[in-house]
N, C-alpha and C positions, 0 to 999 in steps of 0.2 A: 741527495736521495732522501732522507731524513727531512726533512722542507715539501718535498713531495708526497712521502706517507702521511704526515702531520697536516696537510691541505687537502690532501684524500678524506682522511678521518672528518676534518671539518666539512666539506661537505656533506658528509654521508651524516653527521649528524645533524646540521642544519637543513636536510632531507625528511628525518626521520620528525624533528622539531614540528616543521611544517605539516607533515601527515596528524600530528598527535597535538592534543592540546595539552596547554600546559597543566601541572596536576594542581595548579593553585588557581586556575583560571576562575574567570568571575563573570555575572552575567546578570546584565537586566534583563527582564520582560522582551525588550523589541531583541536585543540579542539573545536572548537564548531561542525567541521564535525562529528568525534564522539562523540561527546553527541548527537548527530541527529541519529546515526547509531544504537544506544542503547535505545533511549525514540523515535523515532518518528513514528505518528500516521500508518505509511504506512509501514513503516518499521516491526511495532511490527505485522498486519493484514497477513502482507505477512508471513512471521514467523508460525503464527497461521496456515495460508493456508496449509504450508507444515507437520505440523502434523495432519490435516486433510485428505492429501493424505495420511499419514501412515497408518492412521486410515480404509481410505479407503481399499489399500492394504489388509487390515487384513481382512475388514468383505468379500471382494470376495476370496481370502485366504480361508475363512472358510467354503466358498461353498462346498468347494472339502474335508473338513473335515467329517469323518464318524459322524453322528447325531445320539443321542439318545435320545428319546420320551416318559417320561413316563405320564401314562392315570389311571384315579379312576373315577369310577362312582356310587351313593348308589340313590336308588331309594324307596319310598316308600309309597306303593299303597293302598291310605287311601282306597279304593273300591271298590278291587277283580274285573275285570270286570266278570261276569256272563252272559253263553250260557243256554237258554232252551235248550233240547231236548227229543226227545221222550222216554217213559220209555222203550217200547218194544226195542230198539235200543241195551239196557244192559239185560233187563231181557222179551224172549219171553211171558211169563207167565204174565208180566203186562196188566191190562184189559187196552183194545185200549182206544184214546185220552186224557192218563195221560200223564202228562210229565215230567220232571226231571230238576230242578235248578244246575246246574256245573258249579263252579266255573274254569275260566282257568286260572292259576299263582298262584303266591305267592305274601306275602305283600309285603317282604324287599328282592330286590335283590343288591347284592353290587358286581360290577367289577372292575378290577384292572391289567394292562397289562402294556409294553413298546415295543418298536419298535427300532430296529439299522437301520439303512440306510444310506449308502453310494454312493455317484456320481463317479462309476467307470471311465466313459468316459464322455465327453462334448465338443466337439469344441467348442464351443461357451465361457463355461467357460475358457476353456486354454488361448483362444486371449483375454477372458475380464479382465484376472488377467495381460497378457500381459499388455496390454490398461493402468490398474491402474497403474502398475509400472512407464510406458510412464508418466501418469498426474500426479507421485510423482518429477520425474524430470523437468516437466514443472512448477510446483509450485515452488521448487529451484530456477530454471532460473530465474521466476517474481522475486524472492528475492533479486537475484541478480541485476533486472531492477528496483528495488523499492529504493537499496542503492544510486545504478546509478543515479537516478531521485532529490532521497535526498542531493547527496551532489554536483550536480547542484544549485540544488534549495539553498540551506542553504550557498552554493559562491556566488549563486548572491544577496541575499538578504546583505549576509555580507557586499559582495564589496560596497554595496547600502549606508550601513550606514555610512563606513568609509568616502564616497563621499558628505555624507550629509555633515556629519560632519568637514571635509577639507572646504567644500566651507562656512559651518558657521564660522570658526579661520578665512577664509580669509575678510570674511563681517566685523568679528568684530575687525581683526588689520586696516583695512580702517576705521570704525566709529571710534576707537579713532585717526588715524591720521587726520581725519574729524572735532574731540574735538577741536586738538591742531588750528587748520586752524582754525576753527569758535572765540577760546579764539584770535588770534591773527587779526582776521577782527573786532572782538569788539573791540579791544583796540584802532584799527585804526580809526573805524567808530567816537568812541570817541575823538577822536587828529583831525577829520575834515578830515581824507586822504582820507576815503572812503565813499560812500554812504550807507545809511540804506537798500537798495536793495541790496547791496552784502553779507549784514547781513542773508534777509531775504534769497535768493537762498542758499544758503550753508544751512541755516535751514531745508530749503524745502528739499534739498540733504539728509540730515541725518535721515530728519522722515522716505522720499523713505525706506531710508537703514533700519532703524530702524522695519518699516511694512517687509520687504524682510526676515530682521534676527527671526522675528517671523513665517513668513511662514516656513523656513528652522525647526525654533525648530519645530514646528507643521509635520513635513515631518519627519523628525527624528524619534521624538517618534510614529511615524506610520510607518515604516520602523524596527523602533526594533522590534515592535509587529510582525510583517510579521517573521523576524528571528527567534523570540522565538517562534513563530506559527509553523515553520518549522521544528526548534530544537525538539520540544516537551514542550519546557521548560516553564516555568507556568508565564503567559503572565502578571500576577499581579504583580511579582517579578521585581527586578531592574537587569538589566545586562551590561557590561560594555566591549569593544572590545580591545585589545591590539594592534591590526592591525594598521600598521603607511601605508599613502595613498603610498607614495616613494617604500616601501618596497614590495608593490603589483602591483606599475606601474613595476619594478627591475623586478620582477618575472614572470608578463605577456609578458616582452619586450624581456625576454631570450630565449635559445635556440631552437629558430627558425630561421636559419640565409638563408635556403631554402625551397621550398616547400616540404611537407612529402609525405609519401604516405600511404596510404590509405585500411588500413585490411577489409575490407566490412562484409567477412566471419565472422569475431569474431564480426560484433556489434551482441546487447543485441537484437535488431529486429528483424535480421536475423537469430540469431537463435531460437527465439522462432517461425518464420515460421519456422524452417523446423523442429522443435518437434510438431508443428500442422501438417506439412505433414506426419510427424510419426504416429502419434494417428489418423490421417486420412486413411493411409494405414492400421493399424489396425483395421478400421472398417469396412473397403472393405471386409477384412481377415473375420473378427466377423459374415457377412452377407452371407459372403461364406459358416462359420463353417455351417452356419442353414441347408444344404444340410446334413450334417452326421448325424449316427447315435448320440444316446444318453444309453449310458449303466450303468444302478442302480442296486444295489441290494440291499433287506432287509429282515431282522429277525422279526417276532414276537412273542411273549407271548401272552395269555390272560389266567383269571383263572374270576372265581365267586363265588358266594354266596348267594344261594337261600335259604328263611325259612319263615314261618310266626310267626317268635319267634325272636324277636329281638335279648333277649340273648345267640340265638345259631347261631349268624351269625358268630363266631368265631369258633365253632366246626368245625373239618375235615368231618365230617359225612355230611356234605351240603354242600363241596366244590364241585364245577364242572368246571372241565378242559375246557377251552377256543379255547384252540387247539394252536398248534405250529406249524409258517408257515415261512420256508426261500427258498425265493423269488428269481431270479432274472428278471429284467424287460429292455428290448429292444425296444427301438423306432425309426424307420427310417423314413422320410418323404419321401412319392412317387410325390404327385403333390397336389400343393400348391394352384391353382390359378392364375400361372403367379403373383402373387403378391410379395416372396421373388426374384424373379428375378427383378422387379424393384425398391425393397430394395438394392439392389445389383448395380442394372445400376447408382440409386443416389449416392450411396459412392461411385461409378467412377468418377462421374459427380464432386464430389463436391471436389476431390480430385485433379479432372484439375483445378480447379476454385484456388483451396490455388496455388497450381505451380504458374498459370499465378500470381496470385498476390505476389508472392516471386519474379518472374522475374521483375512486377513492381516497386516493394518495393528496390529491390538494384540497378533500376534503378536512380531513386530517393535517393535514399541515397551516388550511386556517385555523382549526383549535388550538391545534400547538402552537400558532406564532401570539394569538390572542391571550393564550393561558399565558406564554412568557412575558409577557407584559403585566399579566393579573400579580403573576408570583414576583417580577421586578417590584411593583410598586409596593406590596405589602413586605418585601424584603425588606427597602427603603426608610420603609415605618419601620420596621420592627429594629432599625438601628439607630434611629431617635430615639425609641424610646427606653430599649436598654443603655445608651449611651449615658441618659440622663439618670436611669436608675443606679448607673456603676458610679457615677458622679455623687450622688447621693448619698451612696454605701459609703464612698469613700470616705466621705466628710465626717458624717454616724463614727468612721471608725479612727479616726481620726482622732476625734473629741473625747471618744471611748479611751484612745491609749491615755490621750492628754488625763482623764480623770483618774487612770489606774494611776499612774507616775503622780498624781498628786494625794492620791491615799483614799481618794471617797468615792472608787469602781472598785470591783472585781474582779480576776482573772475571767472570771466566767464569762462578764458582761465583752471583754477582748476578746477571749473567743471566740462568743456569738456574732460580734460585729466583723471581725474577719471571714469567720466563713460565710456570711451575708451580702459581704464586700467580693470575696472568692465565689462567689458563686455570681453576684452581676457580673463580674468581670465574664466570669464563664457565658453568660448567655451573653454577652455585647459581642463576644469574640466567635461565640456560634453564628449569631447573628450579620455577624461580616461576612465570614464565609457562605451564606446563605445569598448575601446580595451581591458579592464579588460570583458565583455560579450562577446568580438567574440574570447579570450583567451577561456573562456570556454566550447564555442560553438566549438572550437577546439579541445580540450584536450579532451572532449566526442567524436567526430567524431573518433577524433584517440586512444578511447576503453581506454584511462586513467584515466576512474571514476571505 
């Protein structure tokens, strides 16, 4: 028994294992894309969307499906209603103004029938089952714009963190080169070579740094949450990135060596206009059908059961036929009102109105895929040239410590060259971020999400 509870438990936790990730789990780029593609909140709605249209599909689907109706009805009439009438009416021999109590009915009447009926013809239904098929593939398409949107979203946020985190390793190898500078002005300050003011700025340097390296963590763990907000993935949990910063400048910096060009036709915008122009032309269609006929037809049964005996409401002796009726039924419209005619004129109207704005929409969307090219390439620059300027500060400061530790710089001169140094480093690392987002903003334009 005791074998058996302790096998139970293990399952139910290697259940619960499988549902949950682990709270250390780790994630590159293409992994943490799909974990977003499988748990994310827009991902799984859009999903749902499209078995909604199936769903749809089916019940207009069933319009056109032959219907069968069955009907019971028991009635029972605590109180006969009763007619006077006059007695000579039945018997000439009754002396004038007697009259006669007649009850008309019975107590218990029970009926019990069904109905077939079938939608032979319908315009209207044929273009609306049209219609739903149209809105089962426009809910695909969103799925597909919702993955699109997802692993935007869950790149940039990533890029975000590795950025954080790059520029906290670079804050925090500067505070300890900061340490060793501060231990070796105290020792000076101590021996008389230097003043207690180059004690104190260099202090002041490092708390700067020290408040900076807290805002960075503070950014960070706001920045993960945003990720794992994005992923799906359960925002209480710890998660942890594999992405090295090198490896994602490497990859945004490739293969681009001239400007692309630009499929407009295949973005995810463009064609859901023109599956709206679809389902719009089939409305036009739908408003037109209402001009045709409509051809049904139907079966009935009816049967009864009249008595004032309850227990013979089951004898055949008080059965009575209902009557058997097959049907068919014809509807054409002659004149409406002028009213479906401007049912009609509207789905024209509204069907220019999607065009023009398809004609707008890819106007706009060649600017936008042109500009992300403009803003790639000067991104591209802009991180040569800060790269070389951080390279350069570096060296500056470099030489700066080397000449304080040798006695013939000044604190001041370390200072200056640090936060010269701090500050290229600052704009190289802006600078990445600028070209890892217009990479993106790219690779979408050019329909690679």
């Amino acid at each position: 028994m005791k074998n058996k509870v302790l096998l139970f438990l293990w399952l139910i936790g290697s259940a619960l294992q499988a549902q949950n990730p682990d709270p250390g789990s780790s994630f590159s780029l293409e992994e943490a894309v799909a974990f977003a593609l499988k748990n994310g909140y827009s991902v799984q709605n859009a999903a749902t969307d499209i078995e909604i249209a199936k769903k749809k599909v089916a019940e207009i689907r069933g319009i056109g499906i032959p219907q069968l109706k069955a009907e019971a009805n028991f009635q029972d009439f605590v109180q006969v209603p009763v007619s006077v009438i006059a007695a000579d009416a039945f018997n000439p021999a009754a002396p004038p103004g007697t009259y006669l109590r007649i009850p008309f009915g019975v107590q218990y009447n029970a009926s019990y029938g069904y109905t077939a009926s079938w939608l032979a013809f319908s315009g209207e239904y044929i273009v609306g089952l049209q219609a739903a098929r149209a809105y089962r593939e426009v809910s695909e398409t969103q799925l597909r714009k919702s993955e699109i949107e997802v692993r935007e979203s869950v790149t940039r946020a990533y890029n975000l963190v590795i950025i954080l985190q790059e520029n906290a390793r670079i804050l925090n190898e500067n505070l300890g080169a900061l340490d060793e500078s501060l231990v070796q002005t105290r020792a000076f300050f101590k021996e008389g070579f230097v003043e207690e003011t180059d004690v104190d700025r260099l202090e002041l340097v490092k708390q700067n740094l020290l408040n900076t390296a807290e805002t960075l963590k503070q950014q960070t763990e706001i920045a993960k949450n945003l990720l794992k907000f994005q992923m799906g993935y359960p925002v209480a949990s710890d998660i942890s990135l594999k992405g090295e910063i090198n490896k994602l400048i490497e990859t945004a910096s490739s293969g681009m060596a001239s400007a692309p060009s630009f499929d407009l036709s295949a973005n995810i915008d463009n064609l859901l206009l023109d599956q709206s122009i679809n389902l719009q032309k089939l409305e036009v269609r739908r408003q037109r059908a209402n001009y045709l006929p409509t051809l049904s037809t139907f079966y009935t049964w009816k049967e009864s059961r009249i008595t004032n005996d309850f227990d013979k409401l089951t004898d055949p002796l008080f059965r009575v036929p209902g009557g058997t009726i097959l049907g068919v039924n014809i509807s054409m419209p002659i004149f409406q009102g002028l009213s479906q005619s401007s049912r009609v004129s509207q789905a024209k109207l509204n069907l220019n109105k999607l065009e023009t704005q398809k004609a707008q929409a890819l106007a706009g969307l060649g600017i936008q895929s042109s500009q992300s090219w403009i803003s790639y390439s000067s991104a591209l620059k802009s991180v040569e040239n800060t790269k070389a300027a951080s390279e350069i500060a570096d060296k500056i400061y470099k030489r700066t410590q080397i000449k304080y530790s040798e006695g013939v710089g000044s604190s001041i001169e370390v200072i200056q060259s640090l936060n010269d140094y701090l500050g290229a480093q600052s704009n190289y690392i802006s600078a990445v971020q600028q070209l890892l987002d217009a990479r993106v903003t790219l690779d979408k334009n050019l329909n690679k999400f």
